[in-house]
TORVOVEX-150910 format. One record per residue: residue number from 1; residue in one letter; z negated, y negated, x of N, C-alpha, C in turn. Coordinates in steps of 0.05 Angstrom, whole numbers, plus 5000, padded with zeros to 4 digits. Last residue first. Layout:
<recs>
NUM|A|Z|Y|X|Z|Y|X|Z|Y|X $
...
</recs>
This chain:
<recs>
156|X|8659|3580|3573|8647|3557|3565|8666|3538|3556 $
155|X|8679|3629|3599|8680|3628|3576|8667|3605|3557 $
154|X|8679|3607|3653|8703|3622|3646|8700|3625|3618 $
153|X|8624|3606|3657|8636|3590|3671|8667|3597|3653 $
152|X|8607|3663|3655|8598|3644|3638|8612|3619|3632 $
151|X|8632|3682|3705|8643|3695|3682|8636|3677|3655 $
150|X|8604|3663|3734|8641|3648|3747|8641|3666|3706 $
149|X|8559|3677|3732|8556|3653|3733|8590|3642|3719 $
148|X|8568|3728|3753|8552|3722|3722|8563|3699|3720 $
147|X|8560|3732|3807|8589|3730|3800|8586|3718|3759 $
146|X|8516|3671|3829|8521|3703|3819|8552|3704|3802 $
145|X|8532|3624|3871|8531|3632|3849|8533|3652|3847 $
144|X|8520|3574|3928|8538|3611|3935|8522|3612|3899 $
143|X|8534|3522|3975|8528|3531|3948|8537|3568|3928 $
142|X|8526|3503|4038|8540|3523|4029|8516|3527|4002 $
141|X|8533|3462|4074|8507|3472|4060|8530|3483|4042 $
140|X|8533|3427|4141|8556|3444|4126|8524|3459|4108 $
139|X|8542|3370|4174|8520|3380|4164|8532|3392|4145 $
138|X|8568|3341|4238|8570|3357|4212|8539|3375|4200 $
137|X|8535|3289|4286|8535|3318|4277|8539|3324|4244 $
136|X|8530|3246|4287|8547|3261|4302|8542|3290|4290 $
135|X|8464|3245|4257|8490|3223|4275|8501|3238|4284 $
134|X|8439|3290|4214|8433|3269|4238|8469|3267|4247 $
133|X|8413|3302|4144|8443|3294|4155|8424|3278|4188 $
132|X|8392|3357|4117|8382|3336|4144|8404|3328|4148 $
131|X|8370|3378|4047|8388|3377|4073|8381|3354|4091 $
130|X|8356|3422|4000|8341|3394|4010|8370|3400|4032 $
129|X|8386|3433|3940|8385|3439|3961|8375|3421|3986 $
128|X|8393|3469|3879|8386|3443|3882|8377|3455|3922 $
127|X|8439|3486|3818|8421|3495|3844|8414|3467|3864 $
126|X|8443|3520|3765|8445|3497|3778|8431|3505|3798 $
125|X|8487|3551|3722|8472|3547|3740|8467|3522|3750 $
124|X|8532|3543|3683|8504|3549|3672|8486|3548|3687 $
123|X|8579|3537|3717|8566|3563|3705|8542|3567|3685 $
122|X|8535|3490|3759|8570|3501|3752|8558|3530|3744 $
121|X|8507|3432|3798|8514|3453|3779|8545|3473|3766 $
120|X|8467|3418|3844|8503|3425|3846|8496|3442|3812 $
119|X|8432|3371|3882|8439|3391|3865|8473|3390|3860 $
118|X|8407|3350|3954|8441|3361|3930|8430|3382|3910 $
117|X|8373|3307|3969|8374|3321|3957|8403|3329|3936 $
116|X|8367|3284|4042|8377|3279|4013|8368|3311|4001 $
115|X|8348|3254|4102|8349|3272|4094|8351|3262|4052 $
114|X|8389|3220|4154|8364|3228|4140|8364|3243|4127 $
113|X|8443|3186|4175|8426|3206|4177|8394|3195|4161 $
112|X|8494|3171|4111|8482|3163|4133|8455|3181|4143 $
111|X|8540|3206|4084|8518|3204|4088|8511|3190|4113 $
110|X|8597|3215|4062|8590|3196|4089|8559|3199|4087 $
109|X|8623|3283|4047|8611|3258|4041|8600|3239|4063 $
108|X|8660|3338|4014|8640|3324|4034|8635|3290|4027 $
107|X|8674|3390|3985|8666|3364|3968|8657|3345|4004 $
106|X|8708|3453|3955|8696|3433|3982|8694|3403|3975 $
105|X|8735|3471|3904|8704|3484|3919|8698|3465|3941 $
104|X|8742|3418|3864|8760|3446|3886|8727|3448|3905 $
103|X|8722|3363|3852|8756|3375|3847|8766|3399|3853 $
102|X|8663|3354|3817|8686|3359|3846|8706|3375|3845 $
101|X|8642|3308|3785|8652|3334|3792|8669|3328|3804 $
100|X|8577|3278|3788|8606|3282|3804|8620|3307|3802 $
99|X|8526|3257|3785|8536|3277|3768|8568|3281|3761 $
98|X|8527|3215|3834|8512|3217|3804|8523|3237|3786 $
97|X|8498|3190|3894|8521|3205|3875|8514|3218|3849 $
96|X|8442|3173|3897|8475|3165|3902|8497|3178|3898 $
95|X|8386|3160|3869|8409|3168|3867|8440|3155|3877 $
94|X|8331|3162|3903|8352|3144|3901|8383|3160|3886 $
93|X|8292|3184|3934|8297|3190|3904|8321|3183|3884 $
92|X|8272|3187|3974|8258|3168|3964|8267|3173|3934 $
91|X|8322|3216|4000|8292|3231|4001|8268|3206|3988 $
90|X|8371|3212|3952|8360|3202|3979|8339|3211|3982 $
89|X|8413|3251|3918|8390|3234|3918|8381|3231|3946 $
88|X|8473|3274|3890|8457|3271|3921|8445|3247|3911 $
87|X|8496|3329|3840|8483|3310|3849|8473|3291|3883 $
86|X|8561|3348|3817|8544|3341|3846|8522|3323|3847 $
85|X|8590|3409|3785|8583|3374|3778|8556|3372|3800 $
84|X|8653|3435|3798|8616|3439|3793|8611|3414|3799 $
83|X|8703|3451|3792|8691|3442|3771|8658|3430|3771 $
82|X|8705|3523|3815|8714|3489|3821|8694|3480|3792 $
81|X|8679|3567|3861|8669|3551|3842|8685|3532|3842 $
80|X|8738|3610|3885|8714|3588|3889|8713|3578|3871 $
79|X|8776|3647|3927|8761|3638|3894|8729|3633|3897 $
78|X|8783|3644|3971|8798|3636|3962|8795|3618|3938 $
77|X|8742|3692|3989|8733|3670|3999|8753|3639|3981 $
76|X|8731|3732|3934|8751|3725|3965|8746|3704|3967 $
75|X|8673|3742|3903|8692|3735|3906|8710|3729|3933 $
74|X|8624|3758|3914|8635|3773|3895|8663|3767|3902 $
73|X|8587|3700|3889|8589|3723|3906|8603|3739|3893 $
72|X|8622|3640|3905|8618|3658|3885|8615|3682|3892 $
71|X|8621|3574|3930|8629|3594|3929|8622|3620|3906 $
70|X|8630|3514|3962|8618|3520|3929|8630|3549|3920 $
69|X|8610|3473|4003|8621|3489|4002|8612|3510|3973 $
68|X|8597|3398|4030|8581|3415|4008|8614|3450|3998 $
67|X|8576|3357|4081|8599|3378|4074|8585|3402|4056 $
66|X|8575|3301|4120|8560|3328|4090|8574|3338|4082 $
65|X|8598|3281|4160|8571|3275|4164|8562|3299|4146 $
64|X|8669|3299|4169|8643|3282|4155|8616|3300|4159 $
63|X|8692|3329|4205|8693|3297|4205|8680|3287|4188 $
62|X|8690|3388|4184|8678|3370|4213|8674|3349|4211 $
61|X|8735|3368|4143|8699|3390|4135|8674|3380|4155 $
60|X|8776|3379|4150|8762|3348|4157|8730|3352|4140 $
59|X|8802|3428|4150|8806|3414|4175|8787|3390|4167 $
58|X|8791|3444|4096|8767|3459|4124|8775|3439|4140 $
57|X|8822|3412|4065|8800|3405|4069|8774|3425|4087 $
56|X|8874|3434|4083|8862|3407|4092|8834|3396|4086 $
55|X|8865|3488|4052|8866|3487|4087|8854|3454|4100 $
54|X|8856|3471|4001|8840|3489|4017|8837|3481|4050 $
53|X|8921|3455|4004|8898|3434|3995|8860|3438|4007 $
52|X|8944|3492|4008|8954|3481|4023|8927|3463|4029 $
51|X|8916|3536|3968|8928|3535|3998|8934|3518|4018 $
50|X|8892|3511|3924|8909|3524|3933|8902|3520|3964 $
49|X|8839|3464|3921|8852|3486|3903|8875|3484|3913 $
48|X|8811|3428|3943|8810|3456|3961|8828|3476|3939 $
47|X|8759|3373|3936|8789|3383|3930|8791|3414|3940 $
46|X|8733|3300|3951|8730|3337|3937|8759|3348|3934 $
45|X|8699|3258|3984|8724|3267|3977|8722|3292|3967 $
44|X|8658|3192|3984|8662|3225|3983|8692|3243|3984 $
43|X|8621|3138|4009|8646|3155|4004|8654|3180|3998 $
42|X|8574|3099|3972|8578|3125|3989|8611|3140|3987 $
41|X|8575|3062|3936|8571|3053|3973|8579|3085|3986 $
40|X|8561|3081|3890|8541|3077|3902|8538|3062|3933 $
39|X|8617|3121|3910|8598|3118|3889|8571|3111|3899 $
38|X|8690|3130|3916|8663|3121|3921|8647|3121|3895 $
37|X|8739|3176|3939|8716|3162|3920|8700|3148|3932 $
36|X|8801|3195|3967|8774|3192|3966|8760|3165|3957 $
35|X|8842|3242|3939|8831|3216|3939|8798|3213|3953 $
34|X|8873|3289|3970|8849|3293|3946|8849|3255|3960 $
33|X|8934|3306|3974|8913|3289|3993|8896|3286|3976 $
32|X|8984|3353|3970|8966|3330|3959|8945|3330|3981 $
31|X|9051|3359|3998|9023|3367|3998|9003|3352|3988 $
30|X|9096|3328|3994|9085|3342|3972|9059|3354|3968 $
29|X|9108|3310|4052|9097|3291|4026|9085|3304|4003 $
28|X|9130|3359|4061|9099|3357|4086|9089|3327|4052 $
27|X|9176|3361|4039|9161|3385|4027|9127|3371|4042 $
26|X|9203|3310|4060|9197|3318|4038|9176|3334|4031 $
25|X|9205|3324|4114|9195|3307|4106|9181|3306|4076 $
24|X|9236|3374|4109|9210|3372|4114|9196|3347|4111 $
23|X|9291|3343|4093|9282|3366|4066|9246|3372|4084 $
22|X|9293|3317|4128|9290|3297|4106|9272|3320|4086 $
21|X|9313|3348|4177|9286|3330|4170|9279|3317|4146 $
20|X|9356|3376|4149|9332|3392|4154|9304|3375|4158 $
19|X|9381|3320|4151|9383|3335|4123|9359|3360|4126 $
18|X|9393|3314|4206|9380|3296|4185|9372|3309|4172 $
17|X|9420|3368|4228|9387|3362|4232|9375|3332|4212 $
16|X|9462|3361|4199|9444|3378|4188|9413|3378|4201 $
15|X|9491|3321|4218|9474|3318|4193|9463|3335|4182 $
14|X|9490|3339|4272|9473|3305|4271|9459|3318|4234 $
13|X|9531|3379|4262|9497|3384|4268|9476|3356|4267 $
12|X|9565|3346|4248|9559|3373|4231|9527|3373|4241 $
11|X|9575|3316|4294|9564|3302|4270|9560|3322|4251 $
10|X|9598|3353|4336|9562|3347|4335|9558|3336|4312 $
9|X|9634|3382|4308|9611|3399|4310|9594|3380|4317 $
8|X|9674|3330|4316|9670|3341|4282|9638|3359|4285 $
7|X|9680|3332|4365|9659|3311|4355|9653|3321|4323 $
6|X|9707|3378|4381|9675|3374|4384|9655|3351|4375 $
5|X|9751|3359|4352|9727|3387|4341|9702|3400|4352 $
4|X|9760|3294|4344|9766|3328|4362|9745|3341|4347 $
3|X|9801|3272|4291|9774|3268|4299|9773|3297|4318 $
2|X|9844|3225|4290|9839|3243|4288|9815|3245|4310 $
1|X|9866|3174|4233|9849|3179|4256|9843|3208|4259 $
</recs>
């Protein structure tokens, strides 16, 4: 069988556009997806180390109700507290999330509206933060540590 040499060029290109989709298919699967938790009934998700991981969790930062950001003065926005262990109590006292560490400086959560209490520890610090979750609306509380903290943190 002989094959013309324009059909030889499109199945050249058929299989290199497969083979260019398969190899993106690929690389877009490799990106991790932080799991998301529960505890208490309450959903959470944490994560943000590297780049790729970082970026997906600004994009769905919006889409939940509490969004806890765990930073370090001093530092490029890049380098971030990881590791810091999360409290959230209900304004009655209730503990619903219970001494959670979070996977990568960004942590959010389903809160239903009203108002809670987040402690956050990491470094030796701790820090404790009233907050208002209302309906439709993101509720972003940014956790910020003396650079002291990342250095204590680093030798613990």
């Amino acid at each position: 069988m002989i094959i013309s040499s324009r059909l030889r060029q499109a199945l050249a290109m058929s299989f290199g556009t497969a083979a260019l989709a398969a190899t993106l298919g690929t690389a877009q699967a490799t990106v991790y997806n932080p799991p998301i938790n529960m505890a208490h009934g309450i959903e959470y998700m944490s994560g943000g180390v590297g780049d790729d991981e970082a970026q997906l969790m600004q994009t769905v930062l919006p889409r939940w109700p509490a969004s806890f950001v765990f930073t370090v003065a001093g530092q490029p926005a890049g380098e971030a507290a990881t590791a810091v262990e999360v409290t959230v109590r209900s304004a009655d006292g209730e503990v619903l999330i219970d001494h959670v560490r979070a996977g990568g400086p960004y942590m959010v959560a389903r809160l239903e509206p009203g108002n809670y209490l987040v402690e956050a520890a990491w470094g030796g610090h701790t820090q404790t933060q009233q907050i208002t979750v209302h309906a439709g609306v993101d509720t972003r509380t940014e956790f910020k540590w003396p650079e002291e903290a990342g250095v204590h943190s680093a030798h613990s």
